[in-house]
C-alpha positions in Angstrom: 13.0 -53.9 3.5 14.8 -52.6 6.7 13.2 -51.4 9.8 14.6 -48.0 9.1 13.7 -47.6 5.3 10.0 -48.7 6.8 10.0 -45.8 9.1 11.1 -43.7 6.5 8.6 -44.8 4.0 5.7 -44.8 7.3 6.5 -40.9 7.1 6.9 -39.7 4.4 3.1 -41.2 3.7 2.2 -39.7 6.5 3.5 -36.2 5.4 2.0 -36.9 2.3 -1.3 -37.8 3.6 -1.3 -34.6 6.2 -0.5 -32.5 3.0 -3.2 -33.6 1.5 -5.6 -33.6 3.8 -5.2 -30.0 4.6 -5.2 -29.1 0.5 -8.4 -30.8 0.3 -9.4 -28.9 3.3 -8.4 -25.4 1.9 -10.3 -26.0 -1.5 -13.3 -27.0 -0.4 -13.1 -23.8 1.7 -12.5 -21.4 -0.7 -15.4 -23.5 -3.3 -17.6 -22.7 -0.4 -17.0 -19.0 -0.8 -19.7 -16.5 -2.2 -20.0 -17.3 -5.9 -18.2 -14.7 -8.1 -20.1 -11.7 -9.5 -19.9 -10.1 -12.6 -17.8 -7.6 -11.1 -15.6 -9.8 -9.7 -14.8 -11.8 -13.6 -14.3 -8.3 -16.1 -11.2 -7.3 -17.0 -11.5 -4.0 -18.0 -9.9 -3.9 -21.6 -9.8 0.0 -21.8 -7.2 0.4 -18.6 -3.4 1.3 -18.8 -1.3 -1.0 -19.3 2.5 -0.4 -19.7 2.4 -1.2 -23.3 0.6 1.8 -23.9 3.2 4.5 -22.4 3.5 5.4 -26.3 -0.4 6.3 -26.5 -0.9 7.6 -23.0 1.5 10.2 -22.8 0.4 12.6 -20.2 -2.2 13.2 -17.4 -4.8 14.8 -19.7 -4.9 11.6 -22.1 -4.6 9.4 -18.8 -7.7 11.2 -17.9 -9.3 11.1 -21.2 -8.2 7.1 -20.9 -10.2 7.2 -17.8 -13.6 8.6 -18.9 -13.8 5.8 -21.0 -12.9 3.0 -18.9 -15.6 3.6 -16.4 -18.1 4.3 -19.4 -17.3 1.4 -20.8 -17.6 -1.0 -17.2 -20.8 0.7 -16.6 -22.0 0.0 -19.8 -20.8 -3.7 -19.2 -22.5 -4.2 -16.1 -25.5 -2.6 -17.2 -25.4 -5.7 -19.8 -24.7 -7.9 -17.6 -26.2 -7.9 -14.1 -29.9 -8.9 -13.6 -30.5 -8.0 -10.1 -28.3 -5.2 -8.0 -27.2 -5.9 -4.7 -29.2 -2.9 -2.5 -25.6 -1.5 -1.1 -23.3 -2.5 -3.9 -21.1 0.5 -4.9 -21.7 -0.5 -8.4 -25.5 -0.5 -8.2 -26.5 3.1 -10.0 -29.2 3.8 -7.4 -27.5 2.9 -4.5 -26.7 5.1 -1.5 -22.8 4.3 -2.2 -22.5 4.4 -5.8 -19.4 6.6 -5.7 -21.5 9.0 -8.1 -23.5 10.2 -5.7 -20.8 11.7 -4.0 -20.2 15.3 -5.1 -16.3 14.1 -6.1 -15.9 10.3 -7.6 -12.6 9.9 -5.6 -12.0 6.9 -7.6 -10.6 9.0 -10.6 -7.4 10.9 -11.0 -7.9 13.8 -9.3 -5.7 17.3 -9.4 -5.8 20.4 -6.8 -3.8 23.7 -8.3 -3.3 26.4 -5.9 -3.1 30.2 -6.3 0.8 30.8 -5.7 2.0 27.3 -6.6 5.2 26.6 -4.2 5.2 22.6 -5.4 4.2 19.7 -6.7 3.2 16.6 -5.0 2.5 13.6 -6.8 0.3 11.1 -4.2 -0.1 7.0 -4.8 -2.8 5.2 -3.0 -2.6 1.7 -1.5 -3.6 -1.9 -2.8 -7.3 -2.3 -3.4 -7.7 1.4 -2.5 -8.4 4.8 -5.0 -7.4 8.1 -4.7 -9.5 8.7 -2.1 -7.3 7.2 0.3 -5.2 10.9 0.1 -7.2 13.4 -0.9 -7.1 14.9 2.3 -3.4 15.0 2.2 -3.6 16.9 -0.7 -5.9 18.8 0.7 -4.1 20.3 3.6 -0.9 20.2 0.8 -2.5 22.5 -1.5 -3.6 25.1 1.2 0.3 25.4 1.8 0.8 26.1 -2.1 1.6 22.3 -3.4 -0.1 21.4 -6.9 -1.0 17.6 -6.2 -1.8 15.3 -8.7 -3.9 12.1 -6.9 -3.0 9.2 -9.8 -5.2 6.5 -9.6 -3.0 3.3 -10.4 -3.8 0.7 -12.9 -6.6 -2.1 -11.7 -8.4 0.2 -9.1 -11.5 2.9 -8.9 -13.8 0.3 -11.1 -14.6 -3.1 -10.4 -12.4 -5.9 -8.2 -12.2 -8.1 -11.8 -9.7 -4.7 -12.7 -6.7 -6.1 -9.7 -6.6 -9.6 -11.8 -4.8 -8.6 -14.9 -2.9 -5.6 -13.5 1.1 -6.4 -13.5 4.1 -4.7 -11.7 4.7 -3.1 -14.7 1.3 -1.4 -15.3 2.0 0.4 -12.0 5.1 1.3 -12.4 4.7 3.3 -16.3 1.7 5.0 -14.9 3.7 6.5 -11.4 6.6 7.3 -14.3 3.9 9.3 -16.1 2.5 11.0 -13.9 6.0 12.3 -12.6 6.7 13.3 -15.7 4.0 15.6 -16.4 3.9 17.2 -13.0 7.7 17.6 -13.0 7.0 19.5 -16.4 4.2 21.9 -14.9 6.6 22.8 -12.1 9.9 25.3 -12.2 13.3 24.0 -12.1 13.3 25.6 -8.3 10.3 24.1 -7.1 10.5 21.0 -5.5 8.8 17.6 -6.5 7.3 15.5 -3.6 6.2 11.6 -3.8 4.0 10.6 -1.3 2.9 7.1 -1.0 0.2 5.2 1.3 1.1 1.5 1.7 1.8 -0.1 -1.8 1.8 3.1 -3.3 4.8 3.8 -1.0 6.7 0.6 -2.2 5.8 2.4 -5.8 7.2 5.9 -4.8 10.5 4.7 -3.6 10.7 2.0 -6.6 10.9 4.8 -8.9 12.9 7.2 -7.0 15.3 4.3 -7.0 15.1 3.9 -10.9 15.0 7.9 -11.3 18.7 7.4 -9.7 19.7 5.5 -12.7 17.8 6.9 -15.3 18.3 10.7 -16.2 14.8 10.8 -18.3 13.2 10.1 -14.5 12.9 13.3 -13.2 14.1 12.4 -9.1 11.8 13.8 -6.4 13.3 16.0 -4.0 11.0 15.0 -0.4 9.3 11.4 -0.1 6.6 11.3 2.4 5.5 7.7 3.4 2.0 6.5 5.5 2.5 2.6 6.4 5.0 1.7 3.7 4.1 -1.4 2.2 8.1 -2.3 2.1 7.5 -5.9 2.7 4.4 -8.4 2.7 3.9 -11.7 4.4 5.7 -14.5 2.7 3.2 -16.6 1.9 2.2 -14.3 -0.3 5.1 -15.9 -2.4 2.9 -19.0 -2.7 0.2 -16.4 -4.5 0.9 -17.9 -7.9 0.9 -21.2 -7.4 -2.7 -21.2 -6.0 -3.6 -18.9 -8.5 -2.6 -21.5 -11.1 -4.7 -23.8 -9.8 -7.7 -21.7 -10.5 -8.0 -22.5 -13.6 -8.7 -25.9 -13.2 -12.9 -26.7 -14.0 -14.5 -25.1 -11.0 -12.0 -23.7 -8.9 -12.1 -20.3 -9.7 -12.6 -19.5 -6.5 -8.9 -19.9 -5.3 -8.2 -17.1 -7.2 -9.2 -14.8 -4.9 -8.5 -14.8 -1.1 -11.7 -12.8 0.0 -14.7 -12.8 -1.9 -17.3 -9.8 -0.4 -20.3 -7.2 -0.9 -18.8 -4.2 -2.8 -20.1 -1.9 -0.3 -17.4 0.7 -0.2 -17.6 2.9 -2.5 -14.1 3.7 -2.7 -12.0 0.7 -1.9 -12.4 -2.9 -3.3 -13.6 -5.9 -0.6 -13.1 -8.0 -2.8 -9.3 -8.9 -3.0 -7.6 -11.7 -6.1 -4.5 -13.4 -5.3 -3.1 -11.4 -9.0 -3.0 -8.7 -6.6 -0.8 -10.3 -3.7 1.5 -11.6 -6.2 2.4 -8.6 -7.6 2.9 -6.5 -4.8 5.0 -9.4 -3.5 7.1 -9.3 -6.9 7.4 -5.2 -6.5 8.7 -5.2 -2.5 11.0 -8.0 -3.5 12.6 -6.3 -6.9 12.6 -3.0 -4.6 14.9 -4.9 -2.1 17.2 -6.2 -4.9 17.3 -2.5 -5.7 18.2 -1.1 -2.4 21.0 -4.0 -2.2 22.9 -3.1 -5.5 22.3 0.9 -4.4 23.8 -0.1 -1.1 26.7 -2.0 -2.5 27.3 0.4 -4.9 27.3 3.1 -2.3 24.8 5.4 -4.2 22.4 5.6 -1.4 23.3 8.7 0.3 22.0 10.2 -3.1 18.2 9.3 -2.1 16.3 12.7 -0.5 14.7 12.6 2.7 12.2 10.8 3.9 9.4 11.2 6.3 7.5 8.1 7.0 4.3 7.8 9.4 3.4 4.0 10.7 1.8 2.0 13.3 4.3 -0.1 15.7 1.0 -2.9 15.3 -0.5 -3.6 11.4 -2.4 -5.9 10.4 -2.0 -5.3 6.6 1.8 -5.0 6.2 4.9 -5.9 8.4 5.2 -2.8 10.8 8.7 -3.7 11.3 10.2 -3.6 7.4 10.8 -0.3 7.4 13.5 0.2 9.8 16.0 -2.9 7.9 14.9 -2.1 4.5 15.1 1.5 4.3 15.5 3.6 7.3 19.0 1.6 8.4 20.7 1.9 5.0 19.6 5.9 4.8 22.2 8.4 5.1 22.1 11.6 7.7 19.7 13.9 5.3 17.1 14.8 7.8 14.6 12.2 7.5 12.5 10.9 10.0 10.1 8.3 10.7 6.9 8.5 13.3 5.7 5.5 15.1 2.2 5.6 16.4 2.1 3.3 19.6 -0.6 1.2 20.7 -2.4 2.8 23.9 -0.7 1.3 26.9 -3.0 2.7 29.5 -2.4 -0.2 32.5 -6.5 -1.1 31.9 -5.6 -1.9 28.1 -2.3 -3.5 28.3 -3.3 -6.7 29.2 -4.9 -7.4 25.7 -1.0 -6.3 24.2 0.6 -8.8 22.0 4.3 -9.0 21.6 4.1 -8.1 18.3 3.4 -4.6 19.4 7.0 -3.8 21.6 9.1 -5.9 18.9 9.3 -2.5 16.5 9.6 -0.2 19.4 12.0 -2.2 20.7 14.0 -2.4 17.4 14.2 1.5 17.8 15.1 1.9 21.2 17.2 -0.6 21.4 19.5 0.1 17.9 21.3 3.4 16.7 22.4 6.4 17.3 20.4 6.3 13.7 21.2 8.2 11.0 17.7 9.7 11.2 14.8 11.3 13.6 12.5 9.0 15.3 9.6 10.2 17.0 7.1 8.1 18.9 3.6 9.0 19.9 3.2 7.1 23.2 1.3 7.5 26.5 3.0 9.9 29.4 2.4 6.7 31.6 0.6 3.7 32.1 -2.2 5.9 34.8 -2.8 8.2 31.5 -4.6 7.9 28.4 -2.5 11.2 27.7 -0.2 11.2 25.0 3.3 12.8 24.4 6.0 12.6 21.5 9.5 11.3 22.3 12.1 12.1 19.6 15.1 10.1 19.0 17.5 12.6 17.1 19.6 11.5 14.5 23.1 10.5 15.8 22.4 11.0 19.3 22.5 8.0 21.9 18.6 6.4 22.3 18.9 7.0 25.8 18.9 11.4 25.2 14.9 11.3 24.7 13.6 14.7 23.8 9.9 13.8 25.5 7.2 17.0 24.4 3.4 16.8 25.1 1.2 17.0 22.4 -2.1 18.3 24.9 -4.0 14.6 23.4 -5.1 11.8 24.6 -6.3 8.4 22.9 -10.0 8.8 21.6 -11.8 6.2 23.8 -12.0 2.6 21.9 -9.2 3.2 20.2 -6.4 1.3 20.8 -4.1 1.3 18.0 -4.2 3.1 14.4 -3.1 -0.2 12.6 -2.4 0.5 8.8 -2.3 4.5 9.3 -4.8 6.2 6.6 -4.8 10.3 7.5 
């Protein structure tokens, strides 16, 4: 053997044996993970699915679907827990068993006004419940919009629910529920889609297909809070890991974070089921916005309002502007960017990551859109002010307003926005 195929054979070994190393590493991590739950292994056999579009054919049997999908887990876990955990959200005596709360905000909710002016249909986020915007709707109904808060296949009942759910699930249930409050409205009243996070990625999914398909009735307004438009690409590497669950006693790698169900409207708890499939949505929705693009049917989407952090943790801050916001045509739209707090005692502690979007958006254009950023008056001041980048005017015409606020004190950033 040569000298050279040695070296080649000495590392590829070692690659090998690095590889390895760290894969053993990871498992025995995630084995030493808090040991599943009940909640945590049911699959809730009574929830929406897509191959039940033909049974479920409106909000009032979703609804009906509903009641007995939570009878049916309590029922379950009545069976099958021994001991409750004091705080868990699941426990029936507990402080945040979402019962107790005069409004279980992890069920379908709907808000009609008096003088109904239009409809909003509002999709929470991944791992969250409709609880997430109900005060969006809210404030939408005191200005005469009938909003309809779906909760989306998987959520509201126990973490076990995120690791069956599919893509598709969430997609027939937003199609739905568009349907129906499409139908309750009048041809002049507009419909609205607003989205928080993945259910953001969901609203403009099916705008997209509503383009296509003449059954879809299209929205007229979107309104996104931190669209979930792209995830981390690992997230790719979901399935495989998840495949390797089912192997005797590693279960565990199923799931990515394994806690207390304390909330009692959002899961801790989160299954890799659940990464994969949002990564599968963002990814078809990008293959989406490409053939729209090519086929130059994108100046047919309405406008958009989108609020988001320049800094999140959860979601890439900076997807929005190259998937969606560059490709829009001039129709008004506009997207807010809440900046960090840049006081001079605070900036210090920046990262880069939190100029790269600002910079994206001061730096490009004119855009076809508004941008306004919510950003200190100055380094010496905690004050902040709203600079507005109007649609096809150079970056460098700021229209700079003060808003009369200032950053609440240790609070530095609003990360994945939730209003």
């Amino acid at each position: 053997m040569t000298p050279w195929k040695i070296l080649v054979l000495g590392v590829v070994c070692l690659v090998i044996g690095a590889v390895s190393g760290i894969l053993v590493l990871y498992i025995q991590m995630a084995r030493g993970r808090a040991d599943l739950e009940p909640w945590h292994r049911l699959k809730p056999e009574g929830e929406f699915t897509a191959r039940r579009i033909d049974e479920i054919k409106d909000l009032e049997a979703y609804a009906a679907l509903e009641d007995r999908l939570f009878e049916d887990i309590a029922e379950t876990m009545s069976r099958e827990v021994e001991a409750w955990p004091v705080l868990s959200r699941l426990n029936p005596s507990s402080s945040t068993n979402p019962s107790t709360f005069p409004r279980n905000w992890n069920r379908s909710f709907q808000f009609e006004p008096d003088n109904v002016v239009a409809g909003a249909l509002l999709l929470h986020g991944l791992s969250d419940s409709p609880y997430s915007l109900h005060a969006i709707a809210e404030h939408l109904q005191s200005r005469g919009v009938m909003c309809v808060g779906l909760r989306l296949p998987g959520h509201g009942g126990v973490p076990g629910g995120l690791t069956s759910v599919r893509m598709e699930d969430w997609r027939a249930a937003v199609r739905l529920a568009a349907q129906d409050v499409r139908r309750r409205l009048d041809p002049s009243q507009p419909l609205i889609l607003v989205g928080y996070s993945n259910g953001a990625a969901l609203a403009l999914d099916y705008t997209l297909d509503a383009l296509n398909d003449e059954d879809l009735p299209a929205p007229q307004r979107l309104v996104f809070f931190s669209p979930a438009f792209a995830v981390d690409r690992i997230a790719a590497l979901a399935r495989w890991q998840r495949l390797f669950s089912g192997l005797p006693a590693m279960e565990k790698l199923a799931w990515t974070d394994i806690l207390p169900e304390y909330d009692p409207f959002k899961f801790n708890s989160f299954p890799l089921r659940a990464g994969e499939e949002i990564y599968r949505l963002t990814t078809d929705l990008e293959r989406k916005l490409e053939r729209l693009e090519r086929d130059g049917r994108l100046g047919h989407l309405p406008p958009v309002l989108s609020f988001q952090s320049v800094v999140d943790a959860t979601v890439p801050a900076k997807a929005s502007l190259p998937r969606l916001y560059s490709r829009l045509k001039a129709n008004g739209s506009r997207l807010v960017l809440f900046d960090v707090d840049r006081e001079a005692r605070s900036a210090a502690f920046l990262t880069t990551e939190a100029n790269r979007v600002l910079s994206a958006a001061e730096k490009g254009g004119p855009w076809s859109f508004d941008i306004a950023i919510v950003t200190n008056h100055s380094p010496e001041s905690d004050q902040v002010e709203l600079r507005t980048i109007r649609a096809g005017v150079p970056v460098a015409e700021l229209e700079v307003n003060d808003l009369g606020m200032r950053w609440p004190r240790g609070v530095y950033s609003l990360s994945h926005v939730a209003l």
